[in-house]
C-alpha positions as CSV (number, residue, x, y, z in Angstrom):
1,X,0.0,0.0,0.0
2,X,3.3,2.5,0.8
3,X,4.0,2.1,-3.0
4,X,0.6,3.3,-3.9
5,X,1.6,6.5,-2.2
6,X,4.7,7.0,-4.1
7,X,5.1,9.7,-6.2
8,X,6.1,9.2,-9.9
9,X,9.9,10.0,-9.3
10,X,10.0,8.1,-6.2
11,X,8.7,5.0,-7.8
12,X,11.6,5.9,-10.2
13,X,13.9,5.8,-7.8
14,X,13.0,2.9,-6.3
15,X,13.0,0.7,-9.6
16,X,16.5,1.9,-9.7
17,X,17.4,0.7,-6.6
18,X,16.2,-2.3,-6.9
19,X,18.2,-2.9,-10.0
20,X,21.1,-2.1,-7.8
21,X,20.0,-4.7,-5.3
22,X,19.8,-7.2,-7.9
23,X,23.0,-6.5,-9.5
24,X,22.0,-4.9,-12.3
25,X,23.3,-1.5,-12.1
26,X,26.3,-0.4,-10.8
27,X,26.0,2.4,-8.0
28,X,27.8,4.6,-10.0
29,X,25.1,4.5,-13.1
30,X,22.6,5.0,-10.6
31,X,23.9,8.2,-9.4
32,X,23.8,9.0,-12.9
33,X,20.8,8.0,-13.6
34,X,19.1,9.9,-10.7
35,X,21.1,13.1,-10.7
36,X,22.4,12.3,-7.2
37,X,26.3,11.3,-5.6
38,X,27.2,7.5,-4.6
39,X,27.0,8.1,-1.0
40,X,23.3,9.6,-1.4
41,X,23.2,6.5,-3.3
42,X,24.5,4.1,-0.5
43,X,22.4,6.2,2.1
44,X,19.1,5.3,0.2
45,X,19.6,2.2,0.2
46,X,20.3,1.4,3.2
47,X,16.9,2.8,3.9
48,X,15.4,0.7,1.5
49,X,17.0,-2.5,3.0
50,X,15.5,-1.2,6.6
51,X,12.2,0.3,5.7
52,X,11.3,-1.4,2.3
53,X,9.2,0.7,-0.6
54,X,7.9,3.2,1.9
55,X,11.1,4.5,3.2
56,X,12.0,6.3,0.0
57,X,8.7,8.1,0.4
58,X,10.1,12.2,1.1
59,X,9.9,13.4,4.5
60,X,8.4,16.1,3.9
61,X,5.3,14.9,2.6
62,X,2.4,15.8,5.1
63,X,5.0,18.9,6.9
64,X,3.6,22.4,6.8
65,X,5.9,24.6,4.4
66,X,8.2,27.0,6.0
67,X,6.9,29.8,3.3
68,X,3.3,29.6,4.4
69,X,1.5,32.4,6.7
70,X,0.9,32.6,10.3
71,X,-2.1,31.0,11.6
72,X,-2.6,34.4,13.4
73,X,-2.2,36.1,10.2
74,X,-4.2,33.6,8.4
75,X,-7.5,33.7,10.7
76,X,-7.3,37.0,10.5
77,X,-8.0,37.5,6.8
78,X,-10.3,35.0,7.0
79,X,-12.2,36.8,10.0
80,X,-12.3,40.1,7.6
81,X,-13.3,38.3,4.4
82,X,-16.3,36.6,6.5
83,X,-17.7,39.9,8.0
84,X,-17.6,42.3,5.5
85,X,-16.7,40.2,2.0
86,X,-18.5,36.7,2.7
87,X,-19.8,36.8,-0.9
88,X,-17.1,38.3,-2.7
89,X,-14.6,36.5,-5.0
90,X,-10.8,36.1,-3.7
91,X,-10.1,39.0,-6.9
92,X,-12.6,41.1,-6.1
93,X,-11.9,40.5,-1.9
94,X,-8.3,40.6,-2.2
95,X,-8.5,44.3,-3.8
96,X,-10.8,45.8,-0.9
97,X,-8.5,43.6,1.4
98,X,-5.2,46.3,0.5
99,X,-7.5,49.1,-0.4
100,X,-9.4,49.5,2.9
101,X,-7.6,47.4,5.1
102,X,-3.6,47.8,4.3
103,X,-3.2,43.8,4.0
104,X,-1.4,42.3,0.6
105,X,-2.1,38.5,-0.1
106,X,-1.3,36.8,-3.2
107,X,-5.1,36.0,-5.2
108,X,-4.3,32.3,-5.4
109,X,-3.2,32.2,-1.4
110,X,-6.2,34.3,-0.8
111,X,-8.3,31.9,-3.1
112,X,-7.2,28.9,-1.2
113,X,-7.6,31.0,2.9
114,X,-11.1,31.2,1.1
115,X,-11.7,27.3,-0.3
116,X,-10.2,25.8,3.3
117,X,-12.7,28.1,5.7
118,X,-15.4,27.3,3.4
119,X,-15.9,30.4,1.5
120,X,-15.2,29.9,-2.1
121,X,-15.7,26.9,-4.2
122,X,-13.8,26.6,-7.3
123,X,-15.8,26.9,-10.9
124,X,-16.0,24.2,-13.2
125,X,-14.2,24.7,-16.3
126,X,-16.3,26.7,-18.7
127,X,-18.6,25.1,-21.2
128,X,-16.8,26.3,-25.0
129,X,-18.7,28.7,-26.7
130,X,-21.1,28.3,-29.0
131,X,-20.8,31.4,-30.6
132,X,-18.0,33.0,-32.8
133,X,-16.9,36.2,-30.9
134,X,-17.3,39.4,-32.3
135,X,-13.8,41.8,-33.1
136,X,-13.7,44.4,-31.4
137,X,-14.3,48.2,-33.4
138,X,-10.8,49.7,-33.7
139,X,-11.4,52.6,-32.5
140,X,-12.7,54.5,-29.3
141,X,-16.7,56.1,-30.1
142,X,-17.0,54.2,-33.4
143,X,-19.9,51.5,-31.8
144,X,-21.0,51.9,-28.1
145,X,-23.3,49.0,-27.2
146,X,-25.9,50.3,-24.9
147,X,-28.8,48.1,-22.9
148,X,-30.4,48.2,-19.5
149,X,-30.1,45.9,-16.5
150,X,-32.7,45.5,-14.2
151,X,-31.8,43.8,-11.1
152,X,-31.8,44.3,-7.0
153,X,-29.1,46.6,-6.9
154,X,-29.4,47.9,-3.2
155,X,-30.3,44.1,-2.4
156,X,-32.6,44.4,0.1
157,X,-31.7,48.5,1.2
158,X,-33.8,49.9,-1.9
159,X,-36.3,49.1,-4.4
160,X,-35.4,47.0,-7.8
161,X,-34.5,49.5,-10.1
162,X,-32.6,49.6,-14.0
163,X,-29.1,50.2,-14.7
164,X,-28.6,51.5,-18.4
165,X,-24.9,50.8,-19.3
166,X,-23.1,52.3,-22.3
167,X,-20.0,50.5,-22.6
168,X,-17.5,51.0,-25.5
169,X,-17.2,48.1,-27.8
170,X,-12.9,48.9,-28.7
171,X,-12.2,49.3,-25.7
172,X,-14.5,47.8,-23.0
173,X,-14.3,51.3,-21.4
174,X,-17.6,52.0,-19.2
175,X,-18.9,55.2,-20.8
176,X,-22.3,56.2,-19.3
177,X,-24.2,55.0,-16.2
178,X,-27.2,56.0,-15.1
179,X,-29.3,54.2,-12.4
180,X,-33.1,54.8,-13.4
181,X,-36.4,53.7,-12.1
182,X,-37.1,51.6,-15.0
183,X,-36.3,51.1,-19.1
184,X,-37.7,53.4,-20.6
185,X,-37.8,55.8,-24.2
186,X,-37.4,59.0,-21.4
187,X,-34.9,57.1,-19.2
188,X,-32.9,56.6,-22.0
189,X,-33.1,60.1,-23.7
190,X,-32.1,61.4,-20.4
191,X,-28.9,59.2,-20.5
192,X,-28.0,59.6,-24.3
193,X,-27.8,63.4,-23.5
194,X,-25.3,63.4,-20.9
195,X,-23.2,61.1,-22.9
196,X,-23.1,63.2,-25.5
197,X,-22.4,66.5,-23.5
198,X,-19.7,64.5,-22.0
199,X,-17.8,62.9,-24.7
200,X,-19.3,64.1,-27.9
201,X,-21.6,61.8,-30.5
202,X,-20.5,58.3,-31.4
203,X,-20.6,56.7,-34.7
204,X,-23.1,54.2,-33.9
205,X,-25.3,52.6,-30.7
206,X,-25.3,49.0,-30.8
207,X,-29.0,47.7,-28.7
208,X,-30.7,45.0,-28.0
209,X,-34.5,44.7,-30.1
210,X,-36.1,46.5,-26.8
211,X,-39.2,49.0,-28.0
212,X,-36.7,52.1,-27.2
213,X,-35.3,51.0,-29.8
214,X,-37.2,48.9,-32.4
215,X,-40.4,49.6,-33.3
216,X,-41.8,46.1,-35.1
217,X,-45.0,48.4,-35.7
218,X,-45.7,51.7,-37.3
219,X,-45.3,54.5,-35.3
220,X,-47.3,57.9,-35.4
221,X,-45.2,58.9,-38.8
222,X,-46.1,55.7,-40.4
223,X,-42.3,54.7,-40.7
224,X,-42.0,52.8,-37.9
225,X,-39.2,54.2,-36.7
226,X,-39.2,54.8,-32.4
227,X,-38.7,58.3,-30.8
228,X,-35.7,57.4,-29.7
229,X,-34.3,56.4,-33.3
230,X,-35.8,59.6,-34.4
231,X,-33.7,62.0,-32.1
232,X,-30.1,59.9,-32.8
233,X,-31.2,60.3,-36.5
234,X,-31.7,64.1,-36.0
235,X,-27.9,63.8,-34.7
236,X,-26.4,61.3,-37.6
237,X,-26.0,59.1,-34.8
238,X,-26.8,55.3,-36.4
239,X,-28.5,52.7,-34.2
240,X,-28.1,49.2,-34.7
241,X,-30.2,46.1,-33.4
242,X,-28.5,42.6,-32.2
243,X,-30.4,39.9,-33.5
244,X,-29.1,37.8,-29.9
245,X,-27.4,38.5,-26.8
246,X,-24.7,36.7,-27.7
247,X,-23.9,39.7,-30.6
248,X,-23.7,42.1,-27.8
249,X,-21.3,40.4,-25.6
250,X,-19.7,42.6,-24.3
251,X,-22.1,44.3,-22.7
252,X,-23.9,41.8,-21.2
253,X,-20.7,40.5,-19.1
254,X,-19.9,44.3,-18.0
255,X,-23.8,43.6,-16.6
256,X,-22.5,40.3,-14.8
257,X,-19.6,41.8,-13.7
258,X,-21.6,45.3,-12.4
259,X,-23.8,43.0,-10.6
260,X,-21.2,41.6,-8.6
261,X,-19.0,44.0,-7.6
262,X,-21.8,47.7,-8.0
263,X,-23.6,46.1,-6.0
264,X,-21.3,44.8,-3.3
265,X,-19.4,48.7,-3.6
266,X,-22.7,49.9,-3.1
267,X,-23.2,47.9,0.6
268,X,-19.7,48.7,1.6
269,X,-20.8,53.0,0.8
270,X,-24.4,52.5,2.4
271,X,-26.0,53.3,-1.0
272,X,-29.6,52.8,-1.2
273,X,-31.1,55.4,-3.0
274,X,-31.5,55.9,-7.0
275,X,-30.1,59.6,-6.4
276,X,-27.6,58.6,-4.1
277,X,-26.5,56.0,-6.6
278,X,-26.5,58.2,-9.3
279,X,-23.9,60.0,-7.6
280,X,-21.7,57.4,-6.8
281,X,-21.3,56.2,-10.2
282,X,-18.6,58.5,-11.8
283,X,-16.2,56.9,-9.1
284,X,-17.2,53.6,-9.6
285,X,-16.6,54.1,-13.0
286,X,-13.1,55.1,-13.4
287,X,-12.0,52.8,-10.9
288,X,-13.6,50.0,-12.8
289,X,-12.1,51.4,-16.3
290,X,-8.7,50.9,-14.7
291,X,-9.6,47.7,-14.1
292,X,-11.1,46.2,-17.4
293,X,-10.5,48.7,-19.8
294,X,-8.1,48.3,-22.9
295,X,-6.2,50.6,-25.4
296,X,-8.0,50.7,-28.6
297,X,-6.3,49.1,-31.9
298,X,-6.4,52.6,-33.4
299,X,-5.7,55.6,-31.3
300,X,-8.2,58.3,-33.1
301,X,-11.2,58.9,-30.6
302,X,-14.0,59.0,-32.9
303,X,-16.8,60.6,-31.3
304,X,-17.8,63.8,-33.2
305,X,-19.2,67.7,-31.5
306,X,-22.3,69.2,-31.6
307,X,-22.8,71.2,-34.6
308,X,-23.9,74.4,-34.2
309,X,-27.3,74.2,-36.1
310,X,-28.2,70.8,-33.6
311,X,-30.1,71.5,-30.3
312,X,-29.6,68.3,-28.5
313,X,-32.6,69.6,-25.7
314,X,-34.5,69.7,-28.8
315,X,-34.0,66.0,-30.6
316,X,-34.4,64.5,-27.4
317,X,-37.8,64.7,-27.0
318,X,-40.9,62.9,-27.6
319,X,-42.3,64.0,-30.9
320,X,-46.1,63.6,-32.4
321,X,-47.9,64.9,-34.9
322,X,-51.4,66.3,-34.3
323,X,-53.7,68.5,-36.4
324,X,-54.8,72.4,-34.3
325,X,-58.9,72.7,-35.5
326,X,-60.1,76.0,-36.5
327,X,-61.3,76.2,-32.3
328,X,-57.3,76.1,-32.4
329,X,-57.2,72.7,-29.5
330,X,-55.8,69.6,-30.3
331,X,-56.0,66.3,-28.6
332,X,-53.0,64.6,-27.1
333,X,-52.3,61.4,-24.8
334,X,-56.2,61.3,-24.1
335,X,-56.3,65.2,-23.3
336,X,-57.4,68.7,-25.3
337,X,-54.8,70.8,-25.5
338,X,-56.8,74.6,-25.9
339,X,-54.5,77.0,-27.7
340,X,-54.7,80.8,-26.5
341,X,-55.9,83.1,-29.6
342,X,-52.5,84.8,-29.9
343,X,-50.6,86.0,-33.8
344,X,-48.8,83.5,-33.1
345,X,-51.4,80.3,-32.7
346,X,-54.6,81.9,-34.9
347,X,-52.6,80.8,-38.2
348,X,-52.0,77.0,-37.4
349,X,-55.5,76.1,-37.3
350,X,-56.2,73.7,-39.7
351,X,-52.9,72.7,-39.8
352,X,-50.4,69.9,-38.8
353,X,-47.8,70.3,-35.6
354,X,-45.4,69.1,-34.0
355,X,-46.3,67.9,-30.0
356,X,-43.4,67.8,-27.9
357,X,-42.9,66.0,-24.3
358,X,-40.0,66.3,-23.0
């Protein structure tokens, strides 16, 4: 049963030494022949003649190593991971452990503290995937994949609410968040906005087929195009619909990956509020961009400035048509809208307008 413990080399060994035994090898080819000098040689087997198979077995098996941590030191991580990061990954734990608490340990030593105290379990090996990915755009602002995750980000502090993520597809770069309560045409106008006050227009969105987007209907202007597609039109900004989730990858794992660690940043800062979140997010951001983003292929930032003729208040809006009667009122989202008899409202009866929420 010893020899079923033996390691491969140590079976090695011992095959050798028994050819010395039987007179088959001279000690000197077995020093050879094991890397080791004739009286190690002489030493071993004298062991082998005393102890059989199971004294060439390495002493050291089963000792502690002299490397590994204190046991003080040890329960002591382990004591900081279970109260404040029970549910975090050794990564994701290990960078709040030097952040907030001044401690350094090695991911795969923190991984394994983790395993042994019954935190962590290690994944199975991924399934392949069944889809071809996607190359990346070269360059920063030429496709920005947008899409909205709904999910319990305050856990149990704070109602379910929507995250809409705009993440850039060259460089995996978070561009916009905005914590919303739900996805919506308004929610999303809102958003687009301050993306484009903030780093200009992009060449192209990239969604998902969600009715913000994609209209399978005709809208109000018979085209069926949304409201949404109509004010990025208005901008020469082009939208374009995945036909899977798989096609928009990469945003969907920036959603995994928000999930686990917004949320968990979130309980660590006390957030539970959609305004208090909302504020929040710029940091989160760039720490997570140092984190997970990349340089682009190409170095040119593509997104483009407001022209001076384009009012961006102005295209974001929701936009119908309606017709003024010679009363001058119109109807509009099941009310009548009464027009005040001014020189500037007395000539559009009879005619078409534009109706503008906003």
């Amino acid at each position: 049963m010893a020899v079923l413990a033996m390691s491969d080399g140590e079976l090695s060994r011992f095959d050798t030494l028994m050819r010395v035994e039987r007179g088959e090898l001279r000690v000197v080819d077995a020093a050879t022949l094991l890397g080791l000098q004739r009286r190690q040689i002489f030493r071993l087997l004298e062991r082998l003649r005393a102890e059989g198979a199971s004294g060439l077995v390495s002493r050291k098996r089963g000792r502690p190593s002299n490397r590994r941590y204190a046991d003080v030191f040890r329960e002591q991580i382990i004591a900081i991971v279970r109260e404040h990061y029970s549910d975090f990954g050794p990564t994701l734990a290990g960078e709040y452990l030097a952040e907030r608490h001044g401690i350094r340990v090695a991911c795969e030593t923190l991984r394994q503290f983790m395993m042994q105290a019954g935190l962590w379990k290690d994944r199975d090996a991924r399934r392949p995937r069944p889809y071809q990915p996607r190359y990346r755009r070269d360059c920063r602002g030429e496709l920005i994949q947008v899409d909205g995750s709904k999910h319990w980000w305050f856990e149990d502090r704070g109602p379910q609410c929507t995250l809409l993520v705009y993440i850039d597809d060259a460089t995996s770069e978070l561009m916009q968040l905005k914590m919303v309560e739900s996805e919506n045409t308004f929610a999303y106008m809102e958003a687009t906005a301050e993306y484009i006050e903030r780093h200009g227009k992009p060449v192209a969105f990239y969604s998902d087929k969600h009715s913000v987007f994609r209209n399978a209907n005709a809208s109000a202007m018979k085209d069926g195009m949304t409201h949404f597609g109509r004010a990025l039109e208005a901008l020469n900004i082009e939208i374009i619909c995945a036909n899977s989730p798989q096609a928009k990858g990469r945003v969907e794992r920036a959603n995994a990956t928000l999930q686990d660690r917004l949320v968990k940043a979130m309980r660590l800062e006390g957030i539970s509020t959609i305004l208090a979140a909302n504020a929040f997010l710029p940091v989160y951001m760039a720490r997570h961009n140092q984190r997970f983003a990349r340089a682009p292929f190409d170095p040119r930032d593509l997104h483009r400035p407001l022209g001076i003729h384009e009012d961006l208040k102005a295209e974001m809006v929701w936009r119908e048509q309606r017709t003024v009667t010679k009363a001058l009122t119109l109807h509009y989202n099941k009310a009548m809208l009464i027009l005040e008899p001014t020189e500037v409202s007395r000539p559009l009866a009879g005619k078409r307008v534009d109706v503008c929420e906003y």
